[in-house]
C-alpha positions as a printed NumPy array, in Angstrom:
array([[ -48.069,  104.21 ,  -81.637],
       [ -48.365,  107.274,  -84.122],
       [ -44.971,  108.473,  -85.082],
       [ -45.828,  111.147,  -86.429],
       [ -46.633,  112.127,  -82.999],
       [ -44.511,  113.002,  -80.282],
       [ -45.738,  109.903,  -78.024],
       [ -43.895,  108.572,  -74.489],
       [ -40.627,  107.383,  -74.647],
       [ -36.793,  107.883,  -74.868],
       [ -35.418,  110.546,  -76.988],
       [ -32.017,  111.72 ,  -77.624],
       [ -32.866,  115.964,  -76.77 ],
       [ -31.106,  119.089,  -78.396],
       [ -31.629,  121.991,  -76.281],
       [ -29.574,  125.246,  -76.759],
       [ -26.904,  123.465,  -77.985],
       [ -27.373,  120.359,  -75.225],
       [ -27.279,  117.304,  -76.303],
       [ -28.592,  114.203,  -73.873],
       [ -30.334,  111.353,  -73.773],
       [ -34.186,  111.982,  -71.938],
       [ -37.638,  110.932,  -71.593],
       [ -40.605,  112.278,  -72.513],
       [ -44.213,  111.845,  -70.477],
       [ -46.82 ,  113.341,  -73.12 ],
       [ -50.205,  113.785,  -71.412],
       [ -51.142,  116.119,  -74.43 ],
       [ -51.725,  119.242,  -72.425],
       [ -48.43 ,  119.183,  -71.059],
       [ -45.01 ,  117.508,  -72.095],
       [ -42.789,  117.028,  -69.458],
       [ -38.837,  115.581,  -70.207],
       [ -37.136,  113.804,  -67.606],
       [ -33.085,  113.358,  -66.912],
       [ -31.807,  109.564,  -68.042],
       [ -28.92 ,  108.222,  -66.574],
       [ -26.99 ,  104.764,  -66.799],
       [ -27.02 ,  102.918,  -62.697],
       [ -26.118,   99.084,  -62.603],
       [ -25.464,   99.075,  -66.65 ],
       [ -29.253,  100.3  ,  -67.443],
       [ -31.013,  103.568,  -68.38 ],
       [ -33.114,  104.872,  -65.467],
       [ -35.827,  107.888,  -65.214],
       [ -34.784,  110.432,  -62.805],
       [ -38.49 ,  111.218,  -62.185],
       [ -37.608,  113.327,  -58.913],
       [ -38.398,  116.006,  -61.058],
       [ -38.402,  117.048,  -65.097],
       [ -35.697,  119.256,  -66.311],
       [ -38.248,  120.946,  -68.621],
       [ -41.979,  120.788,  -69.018],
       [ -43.775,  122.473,  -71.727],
       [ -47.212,  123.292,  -71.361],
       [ -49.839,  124.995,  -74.304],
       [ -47.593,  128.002,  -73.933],
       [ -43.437,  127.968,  -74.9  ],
       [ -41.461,  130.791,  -74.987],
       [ -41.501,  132.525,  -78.3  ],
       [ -38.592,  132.035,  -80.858],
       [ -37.714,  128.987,  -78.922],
       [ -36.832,  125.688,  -80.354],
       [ -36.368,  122.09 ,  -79.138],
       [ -35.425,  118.911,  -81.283],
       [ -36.291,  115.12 ,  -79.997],
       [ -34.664,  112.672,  -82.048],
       [ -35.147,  109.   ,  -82.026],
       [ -34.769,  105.845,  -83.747],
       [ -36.428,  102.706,  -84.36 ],
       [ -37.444,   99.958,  -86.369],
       [ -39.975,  100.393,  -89.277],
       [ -42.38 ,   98.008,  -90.391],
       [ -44.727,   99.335,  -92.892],
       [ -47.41 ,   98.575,  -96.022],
       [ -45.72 ,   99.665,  -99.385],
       [ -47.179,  100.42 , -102.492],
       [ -45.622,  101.687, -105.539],
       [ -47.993,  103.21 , -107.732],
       [ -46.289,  104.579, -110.4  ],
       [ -42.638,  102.406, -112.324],
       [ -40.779,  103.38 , -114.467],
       [ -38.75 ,  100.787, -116.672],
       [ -35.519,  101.539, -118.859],
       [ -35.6  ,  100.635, -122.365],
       [ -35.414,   96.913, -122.876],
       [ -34.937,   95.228, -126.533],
       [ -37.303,   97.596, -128.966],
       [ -39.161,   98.462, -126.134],
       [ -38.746,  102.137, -125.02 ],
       [ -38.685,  103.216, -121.526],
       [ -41.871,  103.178, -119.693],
       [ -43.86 ,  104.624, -117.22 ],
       [ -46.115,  101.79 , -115.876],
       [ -48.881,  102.032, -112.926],
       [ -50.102,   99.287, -112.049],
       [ -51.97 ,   97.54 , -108.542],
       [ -49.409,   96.082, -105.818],
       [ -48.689,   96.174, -102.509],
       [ -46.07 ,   94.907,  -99.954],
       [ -43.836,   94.933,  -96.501],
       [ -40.994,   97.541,  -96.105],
       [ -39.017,   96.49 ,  -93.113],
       [ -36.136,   99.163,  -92.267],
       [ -34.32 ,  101.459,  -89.872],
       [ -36.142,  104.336,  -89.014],
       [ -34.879,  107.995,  -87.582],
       [ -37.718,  110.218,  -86.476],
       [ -37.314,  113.971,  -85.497],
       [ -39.574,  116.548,  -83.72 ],
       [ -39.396,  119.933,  -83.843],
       [ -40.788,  121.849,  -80.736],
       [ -41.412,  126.012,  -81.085],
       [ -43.852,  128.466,  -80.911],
       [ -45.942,  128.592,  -83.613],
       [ -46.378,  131.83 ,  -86.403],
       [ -49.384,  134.014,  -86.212],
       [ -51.438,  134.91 ,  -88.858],
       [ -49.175,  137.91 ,  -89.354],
       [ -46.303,  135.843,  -89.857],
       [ -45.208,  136.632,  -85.884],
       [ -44.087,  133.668,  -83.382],
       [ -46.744,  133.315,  -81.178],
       [ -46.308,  132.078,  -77.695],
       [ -48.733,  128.597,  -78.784],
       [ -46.984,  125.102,  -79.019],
       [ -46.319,  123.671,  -82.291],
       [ -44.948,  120.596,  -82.556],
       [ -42.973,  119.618,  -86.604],
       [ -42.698,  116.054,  -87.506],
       [ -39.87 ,  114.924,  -89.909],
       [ -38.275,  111.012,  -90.771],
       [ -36.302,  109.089,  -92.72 ],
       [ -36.512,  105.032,  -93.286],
       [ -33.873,  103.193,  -95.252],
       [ -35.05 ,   99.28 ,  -95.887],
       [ -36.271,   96.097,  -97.898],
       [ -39.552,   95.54 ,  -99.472],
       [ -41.148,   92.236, -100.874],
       [ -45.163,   92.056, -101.949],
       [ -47.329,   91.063, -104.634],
       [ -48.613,   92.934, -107.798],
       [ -50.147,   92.973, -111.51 ],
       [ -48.514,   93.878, -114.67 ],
       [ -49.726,   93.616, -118.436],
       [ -48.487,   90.697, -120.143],
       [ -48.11 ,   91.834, -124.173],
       [ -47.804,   91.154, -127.589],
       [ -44.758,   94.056, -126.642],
       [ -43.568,   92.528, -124.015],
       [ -43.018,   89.012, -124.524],
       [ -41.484,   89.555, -128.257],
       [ -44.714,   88.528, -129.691],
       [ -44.319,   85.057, -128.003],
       [ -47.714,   84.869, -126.21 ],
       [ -51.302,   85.15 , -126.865],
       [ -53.457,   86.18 , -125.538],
       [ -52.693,   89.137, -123.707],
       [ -53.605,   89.217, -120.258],
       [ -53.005,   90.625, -116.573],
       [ -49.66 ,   88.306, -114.907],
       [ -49.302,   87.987, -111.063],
       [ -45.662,   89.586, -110.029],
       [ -43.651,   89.29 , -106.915],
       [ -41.815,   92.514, -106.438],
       [ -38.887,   92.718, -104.434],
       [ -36.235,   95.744, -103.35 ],
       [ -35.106,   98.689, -101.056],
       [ -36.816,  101.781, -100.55 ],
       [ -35.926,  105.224,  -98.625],
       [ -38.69 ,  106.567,  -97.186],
       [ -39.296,  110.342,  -96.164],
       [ -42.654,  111.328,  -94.05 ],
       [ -43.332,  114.985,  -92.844],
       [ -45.88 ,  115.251,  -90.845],
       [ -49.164,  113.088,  -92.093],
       [ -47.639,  113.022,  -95.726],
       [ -45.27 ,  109.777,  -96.172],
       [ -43.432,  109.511,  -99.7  ],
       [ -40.264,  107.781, -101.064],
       [ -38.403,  106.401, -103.869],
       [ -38.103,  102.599, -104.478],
       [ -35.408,  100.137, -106.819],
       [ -36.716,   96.817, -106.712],
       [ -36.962,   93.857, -109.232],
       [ -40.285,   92.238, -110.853],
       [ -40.449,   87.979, -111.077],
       [ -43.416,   86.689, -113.275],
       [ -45.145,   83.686, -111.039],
       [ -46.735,   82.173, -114.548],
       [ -45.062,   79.827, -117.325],
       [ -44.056,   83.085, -119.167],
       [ -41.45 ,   84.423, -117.09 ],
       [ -38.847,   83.43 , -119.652],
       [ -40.451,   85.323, -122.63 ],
       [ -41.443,   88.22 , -120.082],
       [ -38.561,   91.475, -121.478],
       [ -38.818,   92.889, -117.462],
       [ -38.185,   89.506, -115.866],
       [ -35.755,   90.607, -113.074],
       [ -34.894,   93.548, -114.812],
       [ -34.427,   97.094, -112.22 ],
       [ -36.701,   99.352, -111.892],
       [ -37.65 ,  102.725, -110.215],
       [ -40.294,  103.544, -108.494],
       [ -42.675,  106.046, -106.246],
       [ -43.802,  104.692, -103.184],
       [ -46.167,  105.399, -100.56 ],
       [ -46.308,  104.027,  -97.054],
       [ -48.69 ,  103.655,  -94.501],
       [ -46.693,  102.668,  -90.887],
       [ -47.894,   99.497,  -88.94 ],
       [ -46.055,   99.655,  -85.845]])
């Protein structure tokens, strides 16, 4: 499944000020929504007939929302950190390679309207806006630089150390574009950890995902 799509499903729908509970059959040329109702304690398609189908053409100025939510797995990484001030050290801007899981809740939302000409003019042509938001945990793996710096001149040589990176992470995606802001903790997997200044020490980060599910 693409989420960034508007794929088959059940959405909660808001309609001219409607609000309900439908689902949506997506054959790409046409999107029909269907009535949902609770019999014997479950959801159930009315599929007798939809109560709106929308074809390559939808009536200009128009707009539609389908909301729905989920849960997120996706692959994290975080290329850019920054790290307060620690000891003499001033703050830092580090970027280095990692990668790892986000697991989270996840709230998508699709905007249905007609789309703008090249005048600026709502055409009578389908458009279909993609916006969510994921709150969730992260853990993965990554590479820092292991210093003269930032072990209090305790080490030597200097060399690349193996992290495991853990946090939470809000992600925001529009459309194909998927950015967010993580807070997440660094733990040295080598004997140095206890001379390391960042050893479990907050950071902030930029993330990007890529969704697996």
């Amino acid at each position: 499944m693409r989420k960034n799509e508007l794929e088959d499903g059940f959405y909660i729908q808001k309609s001219d000020g409607v609000t309900q509970k439908v689902y949506i059959d997506n054959d790409e040329t046409e999107i029909k929504v269907y009535d949902v109702r609770v019999t014997d304690g479950q959801w159930r398609i009315d599929t007798t007939h939809p109560i709106n189908t929308y074809g390559n053409e939808i009536i200009a100025g128009s707009m539609t929302t389908f909301r729905q939510a989920s849960f997120d797995l996706d692959f994290l990484t975080i290329p850019l950190k920054f790290r307060p001030s620690r000891a003499t050290v001033p703050s830092q801007l580090n970027a280095n390679l990692n990668g790892a899981l986000f697991a989270g809740y996840r709230i998508d939302r699709y905007y249905l309207s007609s789309a703008k000409t090249p005048l600026g003019l709502n055409s009578s042509e389908r458009n279909v806006n993609h916006f969510a938001m994921s709150f969730g945990a992260f853990s993965g793996f990554g590479n820092t630089a292991i210093t003269h710096t930032t072990t209090a001149n305790m080490i030597v040589p200097e060399y690349d150390g193996i992290v495991w990176s853990s946090g939470v992470a809000g992600i925001v995606a529009v459309n194909n574009v998927t950015v967010g802001l993580a807070i997440g903790l660094d733990h040295l997997l080598d004997k140095n950890r206890n001379v390391w200044i960042y050893q479990n020490r907050p950071w902030l980060g930029l993330s990007f995902g890529l969704n697996l599910n």
